[in-house]
BAMI-887716 format. One record per atom (N, C-alpha, C): residue in three letters; atom name; x, y, z. Coordinates in nm, 3 decimals. Layout:
# residues N
(site Ala; CA; (X; Y; Z))
...
This chain:
# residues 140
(site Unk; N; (7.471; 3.791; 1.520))
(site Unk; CA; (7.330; 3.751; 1.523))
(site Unk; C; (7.322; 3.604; 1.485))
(site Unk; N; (7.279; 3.543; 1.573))
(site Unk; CA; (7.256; 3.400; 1.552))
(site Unk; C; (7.108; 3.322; 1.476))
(site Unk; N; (7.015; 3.468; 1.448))
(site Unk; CA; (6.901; 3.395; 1.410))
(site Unk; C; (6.945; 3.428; 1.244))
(site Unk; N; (6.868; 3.337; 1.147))
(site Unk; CA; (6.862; 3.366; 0.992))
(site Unk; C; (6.795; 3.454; 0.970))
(site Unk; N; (6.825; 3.523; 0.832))
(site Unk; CA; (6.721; 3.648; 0.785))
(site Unk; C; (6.611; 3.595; 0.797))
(site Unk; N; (6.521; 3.513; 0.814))
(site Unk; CA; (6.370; 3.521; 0.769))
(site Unk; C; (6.315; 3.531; 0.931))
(site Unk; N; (6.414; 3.379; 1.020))
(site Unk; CA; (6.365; 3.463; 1.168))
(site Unk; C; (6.358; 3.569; 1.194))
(site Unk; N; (6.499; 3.636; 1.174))
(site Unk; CA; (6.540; 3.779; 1.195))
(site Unk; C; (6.361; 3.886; 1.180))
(site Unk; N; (6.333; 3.884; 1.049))
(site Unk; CA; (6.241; 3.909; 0.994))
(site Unk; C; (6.081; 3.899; 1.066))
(site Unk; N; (6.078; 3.784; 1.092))
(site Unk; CA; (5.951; 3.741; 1.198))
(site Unk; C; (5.930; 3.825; 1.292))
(site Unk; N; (6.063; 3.817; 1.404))
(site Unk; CA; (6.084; 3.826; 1.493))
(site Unk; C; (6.056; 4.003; 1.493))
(site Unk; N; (6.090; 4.067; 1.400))
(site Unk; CA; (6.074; 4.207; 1.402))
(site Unk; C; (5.958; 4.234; 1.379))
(site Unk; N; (5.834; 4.155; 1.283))
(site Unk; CA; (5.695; 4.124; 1.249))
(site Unk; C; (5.628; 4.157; 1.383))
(site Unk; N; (5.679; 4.056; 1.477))
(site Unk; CA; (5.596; 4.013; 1.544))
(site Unk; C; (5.620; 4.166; 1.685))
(site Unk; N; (5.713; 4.252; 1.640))
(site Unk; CA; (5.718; 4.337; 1.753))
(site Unk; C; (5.809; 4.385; 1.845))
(site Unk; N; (5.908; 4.321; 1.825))
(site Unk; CA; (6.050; 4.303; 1.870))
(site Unk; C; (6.171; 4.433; 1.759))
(site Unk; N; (6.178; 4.491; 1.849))
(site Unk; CA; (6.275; 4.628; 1.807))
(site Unk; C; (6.433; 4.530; 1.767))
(site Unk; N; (6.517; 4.576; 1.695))
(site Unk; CA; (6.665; 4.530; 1.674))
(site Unk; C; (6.752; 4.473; 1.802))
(site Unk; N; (6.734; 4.566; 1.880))
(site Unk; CA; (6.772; 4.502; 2.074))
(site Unk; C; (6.697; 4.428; 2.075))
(site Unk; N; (6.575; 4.378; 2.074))
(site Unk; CA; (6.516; 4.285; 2.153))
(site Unk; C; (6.563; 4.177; 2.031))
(site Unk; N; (6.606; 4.188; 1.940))
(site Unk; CA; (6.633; 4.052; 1.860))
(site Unk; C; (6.742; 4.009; 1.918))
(site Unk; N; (6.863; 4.069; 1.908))
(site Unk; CA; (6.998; 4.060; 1.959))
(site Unk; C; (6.991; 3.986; 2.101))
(site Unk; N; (6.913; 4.065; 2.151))
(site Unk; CA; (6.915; 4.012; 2.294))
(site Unk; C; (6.876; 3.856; 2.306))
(site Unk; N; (6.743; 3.850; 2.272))
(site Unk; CA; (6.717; 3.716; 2.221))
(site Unk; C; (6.795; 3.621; 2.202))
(site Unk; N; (6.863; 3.645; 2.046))
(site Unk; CA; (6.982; 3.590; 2.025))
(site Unk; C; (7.145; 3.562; 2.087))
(site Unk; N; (7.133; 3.643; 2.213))
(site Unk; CA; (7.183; 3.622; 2.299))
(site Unk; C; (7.178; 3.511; 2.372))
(site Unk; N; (7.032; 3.540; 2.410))
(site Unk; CA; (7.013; 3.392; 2.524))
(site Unk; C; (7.019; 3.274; 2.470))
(site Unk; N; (6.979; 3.280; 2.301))
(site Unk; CA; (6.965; 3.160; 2.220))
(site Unk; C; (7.095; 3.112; 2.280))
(site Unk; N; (7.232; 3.188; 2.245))
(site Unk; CA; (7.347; 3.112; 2.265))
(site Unk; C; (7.357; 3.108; 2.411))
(site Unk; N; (7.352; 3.178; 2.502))
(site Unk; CA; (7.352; 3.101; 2.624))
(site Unk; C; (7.248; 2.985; 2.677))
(site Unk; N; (7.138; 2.970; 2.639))
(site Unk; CA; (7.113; 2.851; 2.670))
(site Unk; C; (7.182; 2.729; 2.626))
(site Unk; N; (7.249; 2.721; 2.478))
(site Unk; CA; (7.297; 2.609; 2.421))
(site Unk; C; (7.414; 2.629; 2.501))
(site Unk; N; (7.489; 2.700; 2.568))
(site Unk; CA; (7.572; 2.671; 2.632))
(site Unk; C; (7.603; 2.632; 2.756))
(site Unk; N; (7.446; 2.639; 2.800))
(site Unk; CA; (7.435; 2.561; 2.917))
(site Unk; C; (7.381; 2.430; 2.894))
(site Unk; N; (7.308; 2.383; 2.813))
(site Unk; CA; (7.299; 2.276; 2.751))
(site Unk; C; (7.426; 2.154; 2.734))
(site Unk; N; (7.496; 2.262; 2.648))
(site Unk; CA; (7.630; 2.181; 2.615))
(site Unk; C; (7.702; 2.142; 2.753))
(site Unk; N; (7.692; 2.226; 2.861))
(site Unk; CA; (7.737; 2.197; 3.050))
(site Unk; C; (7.674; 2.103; 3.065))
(site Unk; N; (7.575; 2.077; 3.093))
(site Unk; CA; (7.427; 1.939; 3.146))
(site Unk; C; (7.511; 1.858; 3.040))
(site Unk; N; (7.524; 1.834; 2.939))
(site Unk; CA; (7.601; 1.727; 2.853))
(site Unk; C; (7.741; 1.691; 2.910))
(site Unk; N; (7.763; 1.752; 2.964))
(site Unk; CA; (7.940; 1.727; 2.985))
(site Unk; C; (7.894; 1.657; 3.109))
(site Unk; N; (7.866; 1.762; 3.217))
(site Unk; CA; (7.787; 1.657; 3.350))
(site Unk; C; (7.731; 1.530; 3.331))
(site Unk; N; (7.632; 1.482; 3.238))
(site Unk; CA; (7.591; 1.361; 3.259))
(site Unk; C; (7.694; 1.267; 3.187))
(site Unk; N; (7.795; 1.310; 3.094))
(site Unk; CA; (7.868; 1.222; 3.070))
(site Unk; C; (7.986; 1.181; 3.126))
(site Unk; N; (8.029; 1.278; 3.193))
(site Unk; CA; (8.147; 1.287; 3.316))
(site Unk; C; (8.159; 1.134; 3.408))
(site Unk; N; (8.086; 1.088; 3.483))
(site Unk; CA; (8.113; 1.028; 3.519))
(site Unk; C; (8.151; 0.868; 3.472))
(site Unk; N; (8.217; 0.755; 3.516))
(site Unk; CA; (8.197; 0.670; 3.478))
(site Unk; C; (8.103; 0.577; 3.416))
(site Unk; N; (8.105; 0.467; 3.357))
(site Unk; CA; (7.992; 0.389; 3.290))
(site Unk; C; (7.958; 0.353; 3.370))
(site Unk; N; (7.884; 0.284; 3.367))
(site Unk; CA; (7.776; 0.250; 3.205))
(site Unk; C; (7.649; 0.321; 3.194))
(site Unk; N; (7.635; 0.314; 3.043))
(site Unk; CA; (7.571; 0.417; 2.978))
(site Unk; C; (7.455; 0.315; 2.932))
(site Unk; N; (7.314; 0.340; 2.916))
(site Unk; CA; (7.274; 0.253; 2.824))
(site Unk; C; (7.163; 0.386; 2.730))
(site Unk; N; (7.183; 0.335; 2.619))
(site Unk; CA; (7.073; 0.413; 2.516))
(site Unk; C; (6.992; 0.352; 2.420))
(site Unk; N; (6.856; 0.380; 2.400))
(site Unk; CA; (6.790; 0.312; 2.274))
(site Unk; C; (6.861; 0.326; 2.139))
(site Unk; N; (6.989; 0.323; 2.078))
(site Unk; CA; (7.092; 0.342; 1.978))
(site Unk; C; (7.037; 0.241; 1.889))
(site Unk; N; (7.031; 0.198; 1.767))
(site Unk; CA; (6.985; 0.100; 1.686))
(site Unk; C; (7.133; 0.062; 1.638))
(site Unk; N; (7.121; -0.073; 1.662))
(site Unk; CA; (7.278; -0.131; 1.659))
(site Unk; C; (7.264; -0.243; 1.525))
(site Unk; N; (7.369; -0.249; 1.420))
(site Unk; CA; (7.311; -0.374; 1.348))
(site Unk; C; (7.341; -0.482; 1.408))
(site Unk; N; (7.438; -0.528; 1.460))
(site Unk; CA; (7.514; -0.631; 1.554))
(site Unk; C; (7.390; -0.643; 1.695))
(site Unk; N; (7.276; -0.556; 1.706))
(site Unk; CA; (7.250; -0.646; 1.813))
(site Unk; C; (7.056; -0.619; 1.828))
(site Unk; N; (6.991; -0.704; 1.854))
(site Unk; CA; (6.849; -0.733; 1.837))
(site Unk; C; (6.807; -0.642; 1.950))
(site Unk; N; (6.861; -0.620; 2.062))
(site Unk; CA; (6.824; -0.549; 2.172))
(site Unk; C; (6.789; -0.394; 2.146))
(site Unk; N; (6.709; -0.384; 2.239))
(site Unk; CA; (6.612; -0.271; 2.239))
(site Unk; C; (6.703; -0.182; 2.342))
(site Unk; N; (6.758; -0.194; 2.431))
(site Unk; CA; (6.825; -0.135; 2.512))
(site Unk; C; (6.980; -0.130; 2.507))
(site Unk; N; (7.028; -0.060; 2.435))
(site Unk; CA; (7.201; -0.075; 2.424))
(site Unk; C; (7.320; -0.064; 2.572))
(site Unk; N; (7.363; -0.150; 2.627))
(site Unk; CA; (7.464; -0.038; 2.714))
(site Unk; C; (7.616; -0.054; 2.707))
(site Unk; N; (7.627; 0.046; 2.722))
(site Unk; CA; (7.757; 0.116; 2.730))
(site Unk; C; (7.872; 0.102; 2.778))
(site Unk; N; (7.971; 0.024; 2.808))
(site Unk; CA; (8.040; 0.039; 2.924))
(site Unk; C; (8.147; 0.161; 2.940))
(site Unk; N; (8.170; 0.262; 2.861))
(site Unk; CA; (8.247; 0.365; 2.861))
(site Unk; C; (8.148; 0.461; 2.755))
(site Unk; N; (8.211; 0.573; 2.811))
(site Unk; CA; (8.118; 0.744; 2.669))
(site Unk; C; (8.196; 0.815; 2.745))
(site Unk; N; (8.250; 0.892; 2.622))
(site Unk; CA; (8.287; 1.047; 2.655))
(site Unk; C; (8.239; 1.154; 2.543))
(site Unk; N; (8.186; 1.265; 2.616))
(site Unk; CA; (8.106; 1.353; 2.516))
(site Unk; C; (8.252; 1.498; 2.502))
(site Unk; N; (8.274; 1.488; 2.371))
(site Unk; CA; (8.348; 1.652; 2.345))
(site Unk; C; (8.274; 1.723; 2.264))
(site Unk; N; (8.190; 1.874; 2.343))
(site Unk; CA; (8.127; 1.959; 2.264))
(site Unk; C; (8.211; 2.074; 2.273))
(site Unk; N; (8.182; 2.155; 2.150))
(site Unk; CA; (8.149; 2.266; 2.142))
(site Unk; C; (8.040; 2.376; 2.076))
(site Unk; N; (8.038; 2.473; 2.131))
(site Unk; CA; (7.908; 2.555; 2.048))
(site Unk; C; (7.988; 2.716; 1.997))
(site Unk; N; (7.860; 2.741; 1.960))
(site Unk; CA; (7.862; 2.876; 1.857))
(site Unk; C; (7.752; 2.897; 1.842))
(site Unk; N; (7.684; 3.026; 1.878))
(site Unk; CA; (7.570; 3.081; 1.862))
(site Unk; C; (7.494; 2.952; 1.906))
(site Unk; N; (7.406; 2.889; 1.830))
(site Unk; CA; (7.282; 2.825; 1.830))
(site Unk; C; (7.320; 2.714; 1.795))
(site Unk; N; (7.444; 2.652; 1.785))
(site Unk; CA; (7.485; 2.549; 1.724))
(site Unk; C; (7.590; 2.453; 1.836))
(site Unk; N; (7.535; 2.373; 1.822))
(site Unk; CA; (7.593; 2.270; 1.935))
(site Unk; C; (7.649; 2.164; 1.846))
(site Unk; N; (7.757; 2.097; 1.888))
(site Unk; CA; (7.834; 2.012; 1.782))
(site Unk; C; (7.926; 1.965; 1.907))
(site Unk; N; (8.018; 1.815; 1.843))
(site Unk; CA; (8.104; 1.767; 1.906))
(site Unk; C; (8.106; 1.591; 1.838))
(site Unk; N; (8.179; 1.526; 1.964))
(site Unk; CA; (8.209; 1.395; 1.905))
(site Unk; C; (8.200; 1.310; 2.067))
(site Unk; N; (8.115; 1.227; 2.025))
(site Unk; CA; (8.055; 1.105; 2.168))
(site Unk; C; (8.149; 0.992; 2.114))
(site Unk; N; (8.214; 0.924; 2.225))
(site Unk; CA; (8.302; 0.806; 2.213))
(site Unk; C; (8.212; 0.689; 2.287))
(site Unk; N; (8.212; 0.581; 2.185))
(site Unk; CA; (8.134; 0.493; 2.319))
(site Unk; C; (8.248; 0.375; 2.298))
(site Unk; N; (8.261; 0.319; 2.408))
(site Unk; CA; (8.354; 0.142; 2.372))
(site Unk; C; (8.430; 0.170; 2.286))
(site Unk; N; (8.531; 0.219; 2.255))
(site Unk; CA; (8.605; 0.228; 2.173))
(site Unk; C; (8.600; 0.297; 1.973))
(site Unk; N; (8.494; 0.337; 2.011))
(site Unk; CA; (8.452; 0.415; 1.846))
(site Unk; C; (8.348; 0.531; 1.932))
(site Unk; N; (8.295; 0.616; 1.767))
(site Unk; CA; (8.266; 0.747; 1.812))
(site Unk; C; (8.179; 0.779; 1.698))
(site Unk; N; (8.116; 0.874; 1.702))
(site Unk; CA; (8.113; 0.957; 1.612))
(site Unk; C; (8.009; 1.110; 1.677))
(site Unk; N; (8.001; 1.209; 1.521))
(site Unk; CA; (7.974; 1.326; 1.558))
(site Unk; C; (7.850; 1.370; 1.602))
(site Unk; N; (7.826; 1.475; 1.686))
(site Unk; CA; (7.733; 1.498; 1.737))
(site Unk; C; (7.703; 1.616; 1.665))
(site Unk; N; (7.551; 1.645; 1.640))
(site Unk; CA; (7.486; 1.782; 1.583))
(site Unk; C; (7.410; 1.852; 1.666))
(site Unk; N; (7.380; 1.766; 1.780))
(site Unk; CA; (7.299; 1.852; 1.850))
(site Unk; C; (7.250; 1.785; 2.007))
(site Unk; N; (7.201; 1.838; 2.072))
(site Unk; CA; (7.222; 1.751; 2.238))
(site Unk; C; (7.129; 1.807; 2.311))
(site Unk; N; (7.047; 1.771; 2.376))
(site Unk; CA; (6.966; 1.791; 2.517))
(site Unk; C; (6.959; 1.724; 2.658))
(site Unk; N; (6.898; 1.794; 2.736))
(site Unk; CA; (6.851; 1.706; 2.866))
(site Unk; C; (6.665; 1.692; 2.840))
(site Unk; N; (6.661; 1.624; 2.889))
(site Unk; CA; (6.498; 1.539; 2.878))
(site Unk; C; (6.469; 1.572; 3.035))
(site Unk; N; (6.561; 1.497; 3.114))
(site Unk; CA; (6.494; 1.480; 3.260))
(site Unk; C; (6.616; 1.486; 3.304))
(site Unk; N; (6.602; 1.571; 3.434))
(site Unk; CA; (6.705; 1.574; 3.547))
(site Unk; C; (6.620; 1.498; 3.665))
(site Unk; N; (6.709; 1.430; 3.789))
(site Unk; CA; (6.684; 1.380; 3.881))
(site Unk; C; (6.581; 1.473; 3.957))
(site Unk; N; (6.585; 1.595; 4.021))
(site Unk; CA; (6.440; 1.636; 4.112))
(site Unk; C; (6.323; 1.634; 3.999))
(site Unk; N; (6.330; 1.627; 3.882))
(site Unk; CA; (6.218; 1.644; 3.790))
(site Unk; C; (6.149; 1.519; 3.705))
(site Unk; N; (6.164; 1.389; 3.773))
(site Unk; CA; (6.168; 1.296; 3.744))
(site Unk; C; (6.027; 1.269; 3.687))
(site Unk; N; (5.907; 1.323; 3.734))
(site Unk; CA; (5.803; 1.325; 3.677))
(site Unk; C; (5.759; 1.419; 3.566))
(site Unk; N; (5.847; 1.476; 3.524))
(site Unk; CA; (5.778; 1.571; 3.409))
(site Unk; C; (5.879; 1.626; 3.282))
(site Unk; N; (5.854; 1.665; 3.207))
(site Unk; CA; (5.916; 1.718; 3.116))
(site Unk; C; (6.002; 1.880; 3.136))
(site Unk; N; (6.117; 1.914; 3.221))
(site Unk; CA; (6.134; 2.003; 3.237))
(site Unk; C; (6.221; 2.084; 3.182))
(site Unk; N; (6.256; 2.038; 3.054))
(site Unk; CA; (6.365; 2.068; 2.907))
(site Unk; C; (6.466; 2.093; 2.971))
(site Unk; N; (6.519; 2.010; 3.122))
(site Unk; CA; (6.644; 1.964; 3.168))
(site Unk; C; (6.750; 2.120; 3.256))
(site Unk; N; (6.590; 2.169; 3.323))
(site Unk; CA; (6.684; 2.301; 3.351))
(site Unk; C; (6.572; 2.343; 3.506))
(site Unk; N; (6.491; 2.185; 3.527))
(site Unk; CA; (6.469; 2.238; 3.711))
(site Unk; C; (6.600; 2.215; 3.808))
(site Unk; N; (6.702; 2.134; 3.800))
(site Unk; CA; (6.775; 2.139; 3.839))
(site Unk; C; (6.830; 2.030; 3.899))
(site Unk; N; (6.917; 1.937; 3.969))
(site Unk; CA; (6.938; 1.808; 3.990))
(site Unk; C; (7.010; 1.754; 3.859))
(site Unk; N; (7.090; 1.632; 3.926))
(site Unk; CA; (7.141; 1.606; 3.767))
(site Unk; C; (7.091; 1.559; 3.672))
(site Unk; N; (7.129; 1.575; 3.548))
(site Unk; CA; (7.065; 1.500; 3.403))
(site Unk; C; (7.029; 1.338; 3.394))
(site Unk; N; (6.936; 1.294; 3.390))
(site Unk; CA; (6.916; 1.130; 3.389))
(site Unk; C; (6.899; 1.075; 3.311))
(site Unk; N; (6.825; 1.150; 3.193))
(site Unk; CA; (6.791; 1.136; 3.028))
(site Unk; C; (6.848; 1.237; 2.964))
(site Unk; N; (6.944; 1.188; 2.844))
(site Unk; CA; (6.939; 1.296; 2.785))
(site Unk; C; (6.950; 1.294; 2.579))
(site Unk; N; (6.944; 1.329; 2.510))
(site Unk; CA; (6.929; 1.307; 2.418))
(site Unk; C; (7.025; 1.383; 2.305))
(site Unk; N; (7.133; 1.293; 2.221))
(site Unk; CA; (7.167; 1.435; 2.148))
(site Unk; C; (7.145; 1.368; 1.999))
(site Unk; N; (7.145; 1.432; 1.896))
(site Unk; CA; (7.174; 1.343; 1.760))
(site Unk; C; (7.227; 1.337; 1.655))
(site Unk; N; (7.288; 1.267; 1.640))
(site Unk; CA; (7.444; 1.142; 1.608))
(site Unk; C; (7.426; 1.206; 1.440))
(site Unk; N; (7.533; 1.207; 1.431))
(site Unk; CA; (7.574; 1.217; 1.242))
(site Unk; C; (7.588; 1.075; 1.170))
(site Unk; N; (7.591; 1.118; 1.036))
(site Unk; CA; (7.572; 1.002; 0.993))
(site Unk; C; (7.571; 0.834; 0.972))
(site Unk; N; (7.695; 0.796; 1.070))
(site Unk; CA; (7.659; 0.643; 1.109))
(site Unk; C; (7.558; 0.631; 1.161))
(site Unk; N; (7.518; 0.679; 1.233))
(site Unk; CA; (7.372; 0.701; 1.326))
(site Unk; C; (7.271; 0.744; 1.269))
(site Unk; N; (7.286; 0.852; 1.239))
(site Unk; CA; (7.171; 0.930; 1.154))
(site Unk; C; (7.099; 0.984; 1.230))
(site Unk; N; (7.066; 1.016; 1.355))
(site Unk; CA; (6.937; 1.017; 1.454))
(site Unk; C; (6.972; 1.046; 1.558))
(site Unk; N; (6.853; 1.096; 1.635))
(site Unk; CA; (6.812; 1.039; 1.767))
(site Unk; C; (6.856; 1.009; 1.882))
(site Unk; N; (6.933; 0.968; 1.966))
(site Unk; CA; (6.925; 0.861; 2.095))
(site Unk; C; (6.960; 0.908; 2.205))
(site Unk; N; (6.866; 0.872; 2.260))
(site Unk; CA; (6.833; 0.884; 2.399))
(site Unk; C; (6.940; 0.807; 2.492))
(site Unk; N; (7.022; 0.828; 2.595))
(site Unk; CA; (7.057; 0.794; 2.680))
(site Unk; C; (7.088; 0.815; 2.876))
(site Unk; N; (7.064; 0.726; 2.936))
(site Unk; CA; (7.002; 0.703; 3.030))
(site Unk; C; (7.143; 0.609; 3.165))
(site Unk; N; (7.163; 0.657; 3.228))
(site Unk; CA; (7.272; 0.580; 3.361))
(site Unk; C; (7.162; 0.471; 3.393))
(site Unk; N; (7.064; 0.436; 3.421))
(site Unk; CA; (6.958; 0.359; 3.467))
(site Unk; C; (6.889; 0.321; 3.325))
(site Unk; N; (6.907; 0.207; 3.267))
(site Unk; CA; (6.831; 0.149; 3.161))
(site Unk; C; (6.672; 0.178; 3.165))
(site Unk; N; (6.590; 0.191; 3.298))
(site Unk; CA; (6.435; 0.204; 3.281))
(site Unk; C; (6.414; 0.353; 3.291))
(site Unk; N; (6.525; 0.439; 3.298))
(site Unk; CA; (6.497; 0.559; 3.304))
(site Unk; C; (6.447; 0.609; 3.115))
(site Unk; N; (6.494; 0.497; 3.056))
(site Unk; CA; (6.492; 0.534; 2.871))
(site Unk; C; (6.358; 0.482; 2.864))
């Protein structure tokens, strides 16, 4: 079971028999594991990468990249790994898609289909956060 006792708890509140939690918790982990796929895809190909990353070394609002490689793995509900950019790295806690290419106008939590164009995961502690990254700088 991938949810905590108090979800667990809710979730039975709200009407949901022991199967329907499980099950649930099922898909919880298959979605993050398709998640963690859309991550590997948009990072797969060659650079450049650019992301809103907050850099101390640089005033720019737009970072890019000339190399990234993303290594995830998951477990239940938990997505983790390590993003390499230019020659350094660090860990990842967690990852999404924002926008895939046919869905370019809307928010489609990266699962109408087409490839990933935005995507977002966020960075452990050198980072701390956040960042968005984008193959097309105006796509961020």
């Amino acid at each position: 079971m991938h949810f905590d006792p108090r979800t667990q708890r809710a979730l039975r509140e709200a009407g949901l028999d022991a199967d329907a939690v499980a099950a649930a918790a099922d898909r919880v982990a298959e979605l993050v594991a398709e998640d963690a796929d859309r991550l590997r895809e948009f990072f797969a190909p060659a650079g450049p990468y650019y992301s809103d990353m907050e850099l101390a070394h640089s005033t720019a609002e737009t970072q890019e990249h000339a190399t990234a490689d993303v290594d995830l793995f998951t477990h239940g509900d938990d997505l983790r790994g390590y993003l390499s950019l230019d020659g350094w790295g660090v860990p990842v806690e967690d990852g999404r898609v924002l926008r895939t290419a046919e869905a370019e106008g809307g928010d489609d939590g990266g699962r109408d289909g087409g490839p990933p164009v935005l995507v977002e995961l966020s960075l452990d502690e050198t980072i701390h956060g956040r960042v968005r990254f984008a193959r097309d700088p105006e796509a961020l």
